[in-house]
Structures are given as structure tokens and as C-alpha cells.
SERO-4910 file (N, C-alpha, C, O; in steps of 0.05 Angstrom, whole numbers):
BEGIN
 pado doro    nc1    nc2    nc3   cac1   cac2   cac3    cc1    cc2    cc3    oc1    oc2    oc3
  Unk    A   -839    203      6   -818    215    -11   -796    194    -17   -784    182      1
  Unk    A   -793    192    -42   -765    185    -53   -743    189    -50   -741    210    -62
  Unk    A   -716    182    -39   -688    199    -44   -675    189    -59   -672    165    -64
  Unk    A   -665    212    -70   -654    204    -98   -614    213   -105   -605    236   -106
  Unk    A   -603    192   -108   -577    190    -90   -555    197   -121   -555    179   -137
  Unk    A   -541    218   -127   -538    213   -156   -499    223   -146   -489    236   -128
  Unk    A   -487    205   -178   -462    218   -161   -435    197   -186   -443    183   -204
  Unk    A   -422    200   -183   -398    188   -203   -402    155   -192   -409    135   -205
  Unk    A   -396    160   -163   -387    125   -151   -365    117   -162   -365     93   -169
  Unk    A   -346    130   -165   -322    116   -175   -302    113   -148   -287    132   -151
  Unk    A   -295     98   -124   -320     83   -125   -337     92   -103   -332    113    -90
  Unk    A   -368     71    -98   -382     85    -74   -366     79    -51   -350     60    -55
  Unk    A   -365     87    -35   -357     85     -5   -381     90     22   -405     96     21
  Unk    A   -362     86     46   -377     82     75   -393    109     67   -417    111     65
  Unk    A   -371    130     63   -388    171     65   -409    161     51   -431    165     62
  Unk    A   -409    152     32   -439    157     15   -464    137     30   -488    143     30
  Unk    A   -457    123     37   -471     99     52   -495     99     76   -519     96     78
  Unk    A   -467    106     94   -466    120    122   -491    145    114   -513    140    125
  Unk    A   -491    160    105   -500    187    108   -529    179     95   -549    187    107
  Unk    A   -533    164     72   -558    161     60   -575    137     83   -600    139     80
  Unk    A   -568    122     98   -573    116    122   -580    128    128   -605    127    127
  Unk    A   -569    149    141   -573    169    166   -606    188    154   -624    198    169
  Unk    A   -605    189    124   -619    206    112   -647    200    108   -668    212    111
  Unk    A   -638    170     99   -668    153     93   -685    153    123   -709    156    122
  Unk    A   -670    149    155   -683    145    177   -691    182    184   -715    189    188
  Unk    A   -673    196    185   -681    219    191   -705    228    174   -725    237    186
  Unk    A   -706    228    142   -741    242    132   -756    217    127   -775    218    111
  Unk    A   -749    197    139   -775    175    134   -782    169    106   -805    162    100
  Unk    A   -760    173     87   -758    165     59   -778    140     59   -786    128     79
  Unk    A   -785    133     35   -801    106     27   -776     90     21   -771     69     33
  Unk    A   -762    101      2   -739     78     -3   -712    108    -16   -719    132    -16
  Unk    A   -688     99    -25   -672    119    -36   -649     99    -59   -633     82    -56
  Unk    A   -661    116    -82   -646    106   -105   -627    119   -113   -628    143   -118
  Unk    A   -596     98   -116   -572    105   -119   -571    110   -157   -583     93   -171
  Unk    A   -561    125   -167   -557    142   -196   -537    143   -204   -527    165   -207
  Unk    A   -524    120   -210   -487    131   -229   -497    150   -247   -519    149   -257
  Unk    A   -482    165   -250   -480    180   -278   -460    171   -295   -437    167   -289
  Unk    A   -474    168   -319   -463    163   -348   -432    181   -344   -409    174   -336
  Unk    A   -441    200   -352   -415    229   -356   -424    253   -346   -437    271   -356
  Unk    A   -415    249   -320   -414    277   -305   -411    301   -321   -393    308   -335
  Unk    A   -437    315   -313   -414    342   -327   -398    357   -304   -387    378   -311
  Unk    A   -395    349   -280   -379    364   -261   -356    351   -275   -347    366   -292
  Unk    A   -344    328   -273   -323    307   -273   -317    303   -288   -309    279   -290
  Unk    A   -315    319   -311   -299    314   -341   -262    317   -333   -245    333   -325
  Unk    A   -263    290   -341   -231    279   -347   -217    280   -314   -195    286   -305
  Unk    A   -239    271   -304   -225    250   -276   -224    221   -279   -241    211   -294
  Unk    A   -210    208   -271   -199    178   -273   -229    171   -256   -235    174   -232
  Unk    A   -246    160   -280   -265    141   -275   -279    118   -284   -279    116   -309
  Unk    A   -290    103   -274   -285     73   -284   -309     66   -291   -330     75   -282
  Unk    A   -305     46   -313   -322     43   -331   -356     43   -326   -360     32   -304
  Unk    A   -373     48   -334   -400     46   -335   -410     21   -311   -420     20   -288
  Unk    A   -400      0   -332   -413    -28   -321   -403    -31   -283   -416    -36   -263
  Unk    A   -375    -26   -288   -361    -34   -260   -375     -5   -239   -372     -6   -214
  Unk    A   -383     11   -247   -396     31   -221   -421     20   -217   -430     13   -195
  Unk    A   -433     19   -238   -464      2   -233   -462    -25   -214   -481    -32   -199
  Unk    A   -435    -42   -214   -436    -63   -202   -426    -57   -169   -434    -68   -148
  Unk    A   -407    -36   -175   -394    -35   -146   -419    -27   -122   -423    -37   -100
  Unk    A   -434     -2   -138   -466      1   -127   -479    -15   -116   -489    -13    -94
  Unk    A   -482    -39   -135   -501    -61   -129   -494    -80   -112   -511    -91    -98
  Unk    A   -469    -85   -111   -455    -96    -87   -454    -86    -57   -460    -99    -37
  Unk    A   -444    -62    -60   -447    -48    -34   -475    -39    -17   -475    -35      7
  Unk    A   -499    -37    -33   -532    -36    -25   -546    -66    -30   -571    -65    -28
  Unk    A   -536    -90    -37   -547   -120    -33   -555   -118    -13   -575   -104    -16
  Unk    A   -552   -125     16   -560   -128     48   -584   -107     59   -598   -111     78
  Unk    A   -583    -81     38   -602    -60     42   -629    -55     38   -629    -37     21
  Unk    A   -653    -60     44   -679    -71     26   -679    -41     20   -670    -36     -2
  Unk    A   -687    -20     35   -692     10     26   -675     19      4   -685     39     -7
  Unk    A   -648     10     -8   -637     21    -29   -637     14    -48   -635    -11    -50
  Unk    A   -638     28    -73   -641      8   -109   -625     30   -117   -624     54   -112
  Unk    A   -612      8   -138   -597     18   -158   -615     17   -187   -629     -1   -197
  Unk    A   -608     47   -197   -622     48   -229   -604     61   -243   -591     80   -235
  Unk    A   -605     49   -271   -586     56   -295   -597     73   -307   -585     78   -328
  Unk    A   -622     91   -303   -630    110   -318   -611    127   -327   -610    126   -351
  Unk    A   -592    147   -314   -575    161   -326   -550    145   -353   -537    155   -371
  Unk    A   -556    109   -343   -522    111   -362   -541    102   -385   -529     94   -405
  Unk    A   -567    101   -384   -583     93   -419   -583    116   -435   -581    115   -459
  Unk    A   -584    140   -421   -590    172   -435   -552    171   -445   -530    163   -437
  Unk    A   -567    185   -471   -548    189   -486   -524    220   -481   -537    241   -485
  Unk    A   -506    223   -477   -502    249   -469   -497    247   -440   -500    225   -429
  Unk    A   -486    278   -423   -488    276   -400   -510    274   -387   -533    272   -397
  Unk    A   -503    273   -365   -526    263   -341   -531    291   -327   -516    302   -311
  Unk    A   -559    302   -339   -567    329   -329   -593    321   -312   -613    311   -322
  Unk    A   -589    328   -283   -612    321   -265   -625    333   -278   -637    316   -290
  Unk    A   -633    353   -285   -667    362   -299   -681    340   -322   -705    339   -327
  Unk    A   -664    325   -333   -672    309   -349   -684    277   -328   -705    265   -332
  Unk    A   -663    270   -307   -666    247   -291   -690    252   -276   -702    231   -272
  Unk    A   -703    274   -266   -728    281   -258   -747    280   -268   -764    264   -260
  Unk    A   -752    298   -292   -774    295   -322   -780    260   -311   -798    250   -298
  Unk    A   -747    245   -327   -762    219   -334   -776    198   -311   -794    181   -313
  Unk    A   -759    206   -286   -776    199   -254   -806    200   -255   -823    182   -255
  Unk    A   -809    235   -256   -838    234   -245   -854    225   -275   -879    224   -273
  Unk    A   -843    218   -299   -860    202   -320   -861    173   -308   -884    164   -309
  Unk    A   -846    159   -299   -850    135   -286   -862    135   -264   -877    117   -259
  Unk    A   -859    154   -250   -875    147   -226   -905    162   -217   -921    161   -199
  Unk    A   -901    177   -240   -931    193   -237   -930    214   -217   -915    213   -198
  Unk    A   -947    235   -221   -945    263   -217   -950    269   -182   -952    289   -168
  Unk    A   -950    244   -176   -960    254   -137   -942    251   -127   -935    265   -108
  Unk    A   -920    226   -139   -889    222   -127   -878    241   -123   -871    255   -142
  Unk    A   -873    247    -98   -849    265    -88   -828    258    -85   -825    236    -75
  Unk    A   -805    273    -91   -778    261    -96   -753    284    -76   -751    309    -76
  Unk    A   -743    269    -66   -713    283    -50   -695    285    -54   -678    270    -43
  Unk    A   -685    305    -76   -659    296    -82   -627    306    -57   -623    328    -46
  Unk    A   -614    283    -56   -598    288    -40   -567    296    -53   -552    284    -68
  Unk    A   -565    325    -38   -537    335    -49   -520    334    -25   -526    327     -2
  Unk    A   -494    344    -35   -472    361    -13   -482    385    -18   -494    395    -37
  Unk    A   -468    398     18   -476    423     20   -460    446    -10   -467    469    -17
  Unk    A   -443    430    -20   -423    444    -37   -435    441    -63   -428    455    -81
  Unk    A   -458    421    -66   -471    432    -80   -496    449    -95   -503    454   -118
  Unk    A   -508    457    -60   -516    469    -51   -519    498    -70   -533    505    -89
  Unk    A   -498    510    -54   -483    529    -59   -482    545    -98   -486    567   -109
  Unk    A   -474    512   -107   -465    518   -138   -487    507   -160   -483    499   -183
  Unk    A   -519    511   -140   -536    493   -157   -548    518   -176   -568    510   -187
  Unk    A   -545    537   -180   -556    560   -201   -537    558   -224   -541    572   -245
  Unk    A   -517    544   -221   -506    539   -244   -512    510   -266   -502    506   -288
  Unk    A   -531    494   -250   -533    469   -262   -555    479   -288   -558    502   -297
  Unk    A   -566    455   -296   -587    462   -322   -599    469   -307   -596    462   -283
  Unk    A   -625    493   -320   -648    488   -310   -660    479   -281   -677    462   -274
  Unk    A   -641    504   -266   -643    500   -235   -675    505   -227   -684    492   -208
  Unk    A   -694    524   -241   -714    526   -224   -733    507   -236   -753    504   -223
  Unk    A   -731    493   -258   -743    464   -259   -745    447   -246   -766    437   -239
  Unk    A   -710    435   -235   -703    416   -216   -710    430   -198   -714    410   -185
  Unk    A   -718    455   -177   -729    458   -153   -760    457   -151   -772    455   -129
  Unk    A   -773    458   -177   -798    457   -186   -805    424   -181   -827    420   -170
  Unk    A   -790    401   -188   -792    381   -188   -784    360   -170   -790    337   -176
  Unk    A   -765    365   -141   -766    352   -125   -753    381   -104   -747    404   -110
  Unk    A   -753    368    -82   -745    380    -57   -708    367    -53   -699    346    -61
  Unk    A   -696    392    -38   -676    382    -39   -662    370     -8   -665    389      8
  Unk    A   -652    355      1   -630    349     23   -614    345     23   -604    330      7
  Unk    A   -601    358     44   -576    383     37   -564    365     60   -577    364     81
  Unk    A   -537    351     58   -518    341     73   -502    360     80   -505    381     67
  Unk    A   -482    361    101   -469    376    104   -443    369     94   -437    346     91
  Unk    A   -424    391     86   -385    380     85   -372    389     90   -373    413     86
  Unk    A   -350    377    102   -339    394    116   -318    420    108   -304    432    125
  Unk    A   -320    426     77   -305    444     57   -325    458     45   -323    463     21
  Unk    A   -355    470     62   -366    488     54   -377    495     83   -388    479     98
  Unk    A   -371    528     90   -386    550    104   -407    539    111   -420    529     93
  Unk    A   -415    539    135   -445    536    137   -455    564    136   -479    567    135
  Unk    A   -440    581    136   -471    612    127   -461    613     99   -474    631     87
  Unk    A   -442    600     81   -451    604     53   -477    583     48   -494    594     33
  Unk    A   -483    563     55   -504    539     60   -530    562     68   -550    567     55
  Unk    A   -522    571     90   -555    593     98   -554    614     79   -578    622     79
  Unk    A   -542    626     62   -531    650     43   -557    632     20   -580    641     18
  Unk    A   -547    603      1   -558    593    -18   -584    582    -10   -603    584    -26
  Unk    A   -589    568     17   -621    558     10   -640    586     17   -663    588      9
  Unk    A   -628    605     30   -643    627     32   -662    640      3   -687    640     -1
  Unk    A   -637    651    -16   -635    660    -40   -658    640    -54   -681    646    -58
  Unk    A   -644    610    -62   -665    595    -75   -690    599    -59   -704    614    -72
  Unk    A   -701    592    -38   -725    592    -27   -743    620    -35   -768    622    -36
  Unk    A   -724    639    -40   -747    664    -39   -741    657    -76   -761    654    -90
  Unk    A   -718    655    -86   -721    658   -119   -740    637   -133   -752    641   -154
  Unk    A   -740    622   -122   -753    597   -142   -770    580   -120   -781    559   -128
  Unk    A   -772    585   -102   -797    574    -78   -781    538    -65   -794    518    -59
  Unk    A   -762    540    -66   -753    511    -61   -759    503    -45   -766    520    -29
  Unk    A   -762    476    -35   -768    465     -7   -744    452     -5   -738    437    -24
  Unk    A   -727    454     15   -696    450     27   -690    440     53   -687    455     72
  Unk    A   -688    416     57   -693    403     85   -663    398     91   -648    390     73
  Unk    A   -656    402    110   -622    410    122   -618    379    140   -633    376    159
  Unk    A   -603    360    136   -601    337    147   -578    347    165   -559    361    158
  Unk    A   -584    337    190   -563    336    218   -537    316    213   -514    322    219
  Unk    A   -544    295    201   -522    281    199   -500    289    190   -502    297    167
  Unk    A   -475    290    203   -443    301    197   -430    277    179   -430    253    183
  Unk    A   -421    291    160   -407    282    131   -387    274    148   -379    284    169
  Unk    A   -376    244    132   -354    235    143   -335    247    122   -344    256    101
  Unk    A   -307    248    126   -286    265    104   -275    234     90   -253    224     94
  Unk    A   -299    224     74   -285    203     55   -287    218     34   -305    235     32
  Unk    A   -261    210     10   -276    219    -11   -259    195    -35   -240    182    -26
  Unk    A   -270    192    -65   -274    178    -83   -243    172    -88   -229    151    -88
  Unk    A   -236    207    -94   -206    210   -103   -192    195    -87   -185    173    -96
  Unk    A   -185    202    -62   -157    197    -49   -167    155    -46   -147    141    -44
  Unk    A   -193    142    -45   -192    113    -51   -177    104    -76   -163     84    -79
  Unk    A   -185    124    -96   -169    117   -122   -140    122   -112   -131    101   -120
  Unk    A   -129    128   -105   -108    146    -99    -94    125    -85    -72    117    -92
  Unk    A   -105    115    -64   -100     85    -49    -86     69    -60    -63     61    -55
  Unk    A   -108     61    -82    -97     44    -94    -77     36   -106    -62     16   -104
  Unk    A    -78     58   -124    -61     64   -147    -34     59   -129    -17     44   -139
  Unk    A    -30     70   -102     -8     67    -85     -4     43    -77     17     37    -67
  Unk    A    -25     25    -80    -18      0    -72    -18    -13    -35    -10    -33    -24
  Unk    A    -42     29    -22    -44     33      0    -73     14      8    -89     12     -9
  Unk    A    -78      2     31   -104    -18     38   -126     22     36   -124     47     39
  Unk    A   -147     -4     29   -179     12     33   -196     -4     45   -220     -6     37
  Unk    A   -186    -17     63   -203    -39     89   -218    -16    103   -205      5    108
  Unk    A   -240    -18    110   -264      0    119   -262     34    106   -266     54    119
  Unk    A   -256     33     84   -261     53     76   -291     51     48   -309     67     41
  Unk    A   -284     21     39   -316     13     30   -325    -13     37   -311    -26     52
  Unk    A   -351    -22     26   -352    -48     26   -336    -74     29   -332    -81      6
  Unk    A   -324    -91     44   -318   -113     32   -314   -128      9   -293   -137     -1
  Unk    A   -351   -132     -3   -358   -134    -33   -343   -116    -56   -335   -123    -79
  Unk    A   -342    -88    -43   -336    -72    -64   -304    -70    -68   -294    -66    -90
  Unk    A   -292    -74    -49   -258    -74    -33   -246   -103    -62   -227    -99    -78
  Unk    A   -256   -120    -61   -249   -151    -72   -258   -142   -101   -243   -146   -121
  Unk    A   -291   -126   -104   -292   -127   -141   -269   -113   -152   -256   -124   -170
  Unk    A   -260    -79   -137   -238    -56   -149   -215    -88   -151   -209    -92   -175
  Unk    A   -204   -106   -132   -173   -116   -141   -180   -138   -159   -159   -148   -168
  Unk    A   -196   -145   -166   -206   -172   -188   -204   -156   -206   -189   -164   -223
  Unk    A   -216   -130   -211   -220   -119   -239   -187   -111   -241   -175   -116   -261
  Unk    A   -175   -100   -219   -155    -86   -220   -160    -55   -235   -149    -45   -254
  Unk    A   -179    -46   -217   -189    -18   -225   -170     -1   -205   -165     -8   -182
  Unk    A   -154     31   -223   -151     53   -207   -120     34   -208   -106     47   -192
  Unk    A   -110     21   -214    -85     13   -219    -68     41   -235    -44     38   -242
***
């Protein structure tokens, strides 16, 4: 199985890192590919940075990693970035036996009957479900329940505990002129003040 890592990255950090680690060793992934999205449709008109510079901060922070790749599939598609579409064009590349993992928060868990074409995307990969620490764990047993009997999902629950980083408050850092020393990469820490991103 594939994991399939999708998400703004504005920027990536240790949480996202840390946990897909933890994820790739716990289901014995083959490898796990990181997914900027073009234009969120969660994240319309949050302070986020340009196309090129998320794809790079990505590629910087997973260099040292053989199990992780970065792919631009979402920022070539025209429009937002609708996982039912990033799947379709997956299993056309990789052919119909590839199994794929896509890895969420538990929070989005919860709010995945609202995405496109949810019983497609459960039709087309299996999901792993991180935990966070700003969602219920019996609303988490409440949603994979429901999906499993509504649309037959296969829903694998990762042990690993979410660290409480998040995207915003690094931007937020900055902008303050506050350090983000181990909060990401090194690589990634030096690209955000060269670009002077989140200023």
C-alpha cells in the first residue's frame, strides 16, 4: 500500500513529518507521497504561499527520506484540488491492483461526507485516520462506524499521538519575528527567511 499525504504545507512541519513516520513504519507502507494542493477547497483565503515555494519547502524537508516523494499532481490540475479527482488519476498511473492509504486527521475524519464524492474516494483507497487532539475520540468511533456500514470503507486507526503543531501559529511566528527552531526542518527554517515568506 501507498500513503498518500495531501495538505496545504504552508509550511510542512515536524507534526506532519513525525506522524507520517510513525505511519509509514506502523502499516508497512511501500513508500508515502506528500500532495500540496493547488487551492484547497478547505483553505480559501488563508495566508498561503505560493505554489512553487510549498512544493520546495516539501522537497527540502523529505531529501534525507528514501520512503517519501513529493508529486505536483494536484498543482497541474486546473481548479481545486478534489481528492476524488487525485485518486482517479493515481490508480490511472499506477494501475488497478495499487492500493492506496490515504492519510487524514481525525477531524477529517469526521467531516469526510461532506467532501466530493465521498463514497468514490472510499471506493478507491482505504483511509488512516491520525489522531488530534481537537476531535472526540467517540465522534472518530461515531464517523468510521457510519462510513464502514454506509459505503463499506476500510479505516485503519494509527496509534501514533498528533503532536499540537500547527501551519498557522508557524506563520504566525514569523510574521512576529518569533524563532521556529525545531518546529520544522532546518532546510525548511532558512528557505521561509531567504524567501521572506509569512512576513
Amino acid at each position: 500500500m501507498i500513503g498518500l499525504m495531501g495538505g496545504t504545507f504552508s509550511p510542512i512541519h515536524y507534526g506532519h513529518l513525525l506522524m507520517c513516520e510513525h505511519i509509514w513504519e506502523e502499516f508497512q507502507l511501500e513508500k508515502i507521497i506528500f500532495m500540496p494542493a493547488k487551492i484547497p477547497p478547505h483553505k480559501a483565503g488563508a495566508q498561503v504561499a505560493g505554489q512553487q515555494d510549498r512544493m520546495e519547502m516539501v522537497r527540502l524537508a523529505i531529501m534525507d527520506n528514501p520512503h517519501f516523494e513529493v508529486s505536483d499532481l494536484e498543482m497541474q490540475r486546473e481548479g481545486p484540488s478534489y481528492t476524488v479527482d487525485t485518486l482517479t488519476t493515481l490508480k490511472e498511473l499506477y494501475g488497478p491492483k495499487q492500493e492506496f492509504g490515504l492519510i487524514i486527521g481525525a477531524d477529517s475524519l469526521v467531516q469526510l461526507e461532506s467532501w466530493r464524492e465521498p463514497e468514490r474516494i472510499l471506493a478507491l483507497a482505504a483511509l488512516i485516520v491520525a489522531s488530534r487532539p481537537d476531535t472526540l475520540e467517540s465522534s472518530v468511533i461515531d464517523a468510521s462506524d457510519k462510513l464502514r456500514e454506509k459505503y463499506g470503507a476500510r479505516i485503519l486507526h494509527s496509534k501514533h499521538l498528533a503532536m499540537n503543531y500547527s501551519s498557522t501559529e508557524i506563520r504566525e511566528r514569523v510574521k512576529k519575528g518569533q524563532t521556529i527552531k525545531y518546529f520544522v526542518p532546518p532546510a525548511v527554517e532558512a528557505y521561509i527567511y531567504e524567501k521572506g515568506l509569512y512576513k
